[in-house]
N, C-alpha and C positions, 0 to 999 in steps of 0.2 A: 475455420470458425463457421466457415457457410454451410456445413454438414453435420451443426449441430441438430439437435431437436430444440423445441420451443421450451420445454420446460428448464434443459440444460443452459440458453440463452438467457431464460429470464434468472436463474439462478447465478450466471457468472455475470448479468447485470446490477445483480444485485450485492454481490460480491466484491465487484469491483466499486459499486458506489460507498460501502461502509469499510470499504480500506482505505478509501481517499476521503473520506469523512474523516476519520481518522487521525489521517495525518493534516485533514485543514484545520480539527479543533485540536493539534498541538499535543494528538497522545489520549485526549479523552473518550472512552468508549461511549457510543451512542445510546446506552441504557443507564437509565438513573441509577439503579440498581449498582450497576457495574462501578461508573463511577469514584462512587464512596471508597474502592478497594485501590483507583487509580489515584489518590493525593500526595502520592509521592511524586519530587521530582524525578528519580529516577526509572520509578512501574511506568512514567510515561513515556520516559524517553524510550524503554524498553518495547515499549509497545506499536510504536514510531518504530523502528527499526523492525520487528517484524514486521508492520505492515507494509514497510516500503521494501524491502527484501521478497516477498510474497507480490508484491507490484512485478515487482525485477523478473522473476521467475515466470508468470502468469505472459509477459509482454515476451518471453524467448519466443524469434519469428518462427521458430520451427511449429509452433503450435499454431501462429496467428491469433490468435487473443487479441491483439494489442490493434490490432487494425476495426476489429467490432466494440472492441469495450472502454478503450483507453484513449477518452475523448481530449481535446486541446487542455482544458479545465483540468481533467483527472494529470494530466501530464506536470502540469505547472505543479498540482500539490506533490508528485513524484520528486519531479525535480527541486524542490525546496529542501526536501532531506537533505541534499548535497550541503546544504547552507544550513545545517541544525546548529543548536545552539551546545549542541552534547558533541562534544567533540568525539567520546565512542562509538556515537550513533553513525553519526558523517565515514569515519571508518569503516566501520563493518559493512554498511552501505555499496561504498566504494570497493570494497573487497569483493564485494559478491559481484556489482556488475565487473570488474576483471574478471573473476572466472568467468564471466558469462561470453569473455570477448576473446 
């Protein structure tokens, strides 16, 4: 990650901030717009699950990502997926970090 360029840093800082937004508002997309298409309980939980998935993949050490962008904060909303309340979501979750391991 220290051999990015500046414009790739601020772009996977910012990346990393509206994926763990994400999962701190429970699934809802940070555009009002968006929103509107999210009021299902399900489109959320779906959306929580990819974003915590895409967390999981972004933090494999081989890349190091996870040592620049994936601050204490962004961690804690990571790790709450494990605790979702969508018992599919908590699965596939779990599934993914196994392959990873």
């Amino acid at each position: 990650a220290s051999s990015i360029s500046e414009s790739t840093r601020t772009f996977m800082e910012n990346f990393f901030a509206v994926l763990t937004k994400i999962l701190r508002d429970k699934g809802i997309p940070p555009s009002s717009r968006d929103r509107k298409a999210f009021n299902l309980r399900q489109d959320r939980a779906a959306l929580r699950q990819c974003c915590a998935t895409f967390l999981l993949r972004l933090c494999d050490t081989r890349l190091g990502l996870e040592k620049a962008f994936l601050t204490t904060e962004r961690w804690h909303y990571l790790a709450s997926v494990f605790l979702d309340d969508e018992v599919v979501v908590r699965e596939n979750v779990i599934k993914e970090l196994q392959m990873m391991l």
